[in-house]
C-alpha positions, -999 to 999 in steps of 0.1 A, spaced: 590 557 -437 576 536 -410 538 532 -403 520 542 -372 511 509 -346 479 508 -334 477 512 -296 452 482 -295 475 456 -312 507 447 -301 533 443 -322 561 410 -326 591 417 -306 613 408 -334 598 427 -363 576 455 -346 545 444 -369 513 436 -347 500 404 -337 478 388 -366 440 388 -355 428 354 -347 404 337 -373 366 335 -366 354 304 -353 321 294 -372 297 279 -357 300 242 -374 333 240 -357 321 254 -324 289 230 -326 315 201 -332 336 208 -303 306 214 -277 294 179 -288 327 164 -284 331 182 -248 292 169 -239 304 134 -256 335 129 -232 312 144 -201 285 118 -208 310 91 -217 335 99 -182 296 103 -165 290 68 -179 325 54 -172 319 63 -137 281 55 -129 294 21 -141 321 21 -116 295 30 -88 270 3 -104 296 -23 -103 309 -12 -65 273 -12 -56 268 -48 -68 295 -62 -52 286 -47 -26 256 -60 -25 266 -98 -34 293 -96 -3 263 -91 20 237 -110 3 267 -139 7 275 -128 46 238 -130 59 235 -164 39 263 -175 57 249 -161 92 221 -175 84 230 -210 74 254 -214 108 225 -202 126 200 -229 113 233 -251 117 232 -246 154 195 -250 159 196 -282 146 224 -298 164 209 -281 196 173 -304 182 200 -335 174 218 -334 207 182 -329 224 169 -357 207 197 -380 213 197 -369 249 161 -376 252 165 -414 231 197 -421 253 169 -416 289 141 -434 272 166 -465 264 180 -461 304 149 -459 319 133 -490 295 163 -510 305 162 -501 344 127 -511 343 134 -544 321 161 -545 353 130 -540 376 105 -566 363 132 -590 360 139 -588 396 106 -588 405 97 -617 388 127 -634 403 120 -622 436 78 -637 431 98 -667 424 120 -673 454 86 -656 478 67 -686 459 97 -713 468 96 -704 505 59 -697 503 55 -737 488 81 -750 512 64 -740 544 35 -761 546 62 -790 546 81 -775 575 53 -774 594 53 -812 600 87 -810 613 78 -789 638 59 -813 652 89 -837 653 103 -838 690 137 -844 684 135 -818 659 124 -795 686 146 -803 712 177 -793 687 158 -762 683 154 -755 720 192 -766 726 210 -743 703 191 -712 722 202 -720 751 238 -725 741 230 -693 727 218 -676 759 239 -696 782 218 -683 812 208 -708 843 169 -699 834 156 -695 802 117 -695 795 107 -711 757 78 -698 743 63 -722 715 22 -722 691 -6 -728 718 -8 -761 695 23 -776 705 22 -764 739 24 -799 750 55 -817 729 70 -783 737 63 -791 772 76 -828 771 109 -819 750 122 -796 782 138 -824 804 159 -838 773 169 -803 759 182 -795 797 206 -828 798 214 -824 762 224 -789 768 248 -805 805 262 -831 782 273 -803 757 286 -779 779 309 -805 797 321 -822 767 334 -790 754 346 -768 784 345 -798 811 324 -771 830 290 -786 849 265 -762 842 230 -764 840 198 -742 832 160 -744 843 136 -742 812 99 -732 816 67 -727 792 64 -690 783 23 -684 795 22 -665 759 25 -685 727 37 -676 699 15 -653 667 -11 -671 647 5 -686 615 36 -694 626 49 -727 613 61 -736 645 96 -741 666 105 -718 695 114 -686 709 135 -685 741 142 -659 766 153 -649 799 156 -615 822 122 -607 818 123 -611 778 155 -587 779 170 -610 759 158 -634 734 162 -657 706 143 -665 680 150 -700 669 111 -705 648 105 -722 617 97 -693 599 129 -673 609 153 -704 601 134 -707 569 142 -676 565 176 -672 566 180 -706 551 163 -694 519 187 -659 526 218 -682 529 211 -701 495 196 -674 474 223 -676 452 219 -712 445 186 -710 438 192 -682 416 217 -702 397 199 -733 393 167 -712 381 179 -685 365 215 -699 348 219 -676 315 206 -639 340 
């Protein structure tokens, strides 16, 4: 005789009896396993706040490193921008003090040789007033000119040797020309009715064709080109070691 299965309990497929009812849960147990559940919750929630924390920080430090970098490259460049202006600036200053140690040296060189031809003058001035001295002078213009009239102006204050040197210059000048062509040719001099600027040292000036043409055969202008001519001699013997 077989007992009657409750509609609300199924029964084992093996033996027909119904399924035993599960056990109450107290609620020690219960309390146990919700604080185990809210244990591995706070502990994953911890696990992972760390993660974010420790992302976060290096995070952080990779930037914190980056605009230290930026920044030192940046300070890097404005101070070799300031180096290379500076040494720019030091590399002008020593040019330009050098070009004017150049200058002053030059200068002083050049007061030297003005001071040479300035002290040599007054010497010069006494061969002007050598005839023979004068007559070479007035020669070499006319060899110069080679023109059959040539006027020679001279100082109003040596007007007269001027004056008295004409007759030998023109046979000096005939001798000359034959000797070295074996051409006769002669030229006509005659006082220029202007004389020569105040200060002059002497010698003469010759010209012909109206003044057209003319040569300056002065002291001052041989003097001149002498002092031109052996500037580097001088230069030499006073300045050896420049």
């Amino acid at each position: 005789k077989h007992q009657s299965l409750s509609p609300f309990r199924p029964a084992l497929p093996s033996t027909g009896l119904p399924f035993p009812e599960p056990a109450a849960m107290d609620s020690t147990e219960a309390q146990n396993q919700i604080a185990q559940m809210i244990s591995f919750i706070a502990s994953e929630a911890q696990d992972r706040a760390s993660e974010i924390q420790k992302k976060g920080e290096e995070e952080f430090s990779i930037e914190v490193h980056r605009l230290i970098t930026e920044q030192k490259e940046k300070i890097r460049g404005t101070y070799e921008k300031k180096a290379k202006m500076i040494e720019t600036q030091y590399a002008i200053a020593k040019s330009m003090a050098i070009n004017k140690q150049r200058l002053e040296k030059i200068k002083a060189r050049q007061e030297v040789m003005n001071q040479i031809e300035a002290d040599v003058g007054p010497n010069l001035v006494k061969e002007g007033q050598n005839a023979a001295f004068i007559t070479k002078l007035i020669v070499q213009g006319m060899l110069m000119l080679l023109e059959d009239e040539v006027v020679v102006k001279c100082r109003a204050a040596d007007a007269k040797l001027v004056k008295g040197c004409l007759s030998a210059a023109q046979s000096e000048y005939t001798n000359l020309i034959k000797k070295e062509t074996g051409a006769s040719k002669t030229c006509t001099l005659s006082i220029d009715t202007l004389f020569l600027k105040e200060g002059c040292l002497g010698g003469v000036a010759l010209s012909c064709f109206g003044g057209k043409i003319s040569i300056d055969n002065t002291v001052d202008i041989r003097l001149r080109l002498t002092m031109e001519q052996a500037k580097p001699a001088i230069r030499a013997l006073l300045f050896p070691n420049a």
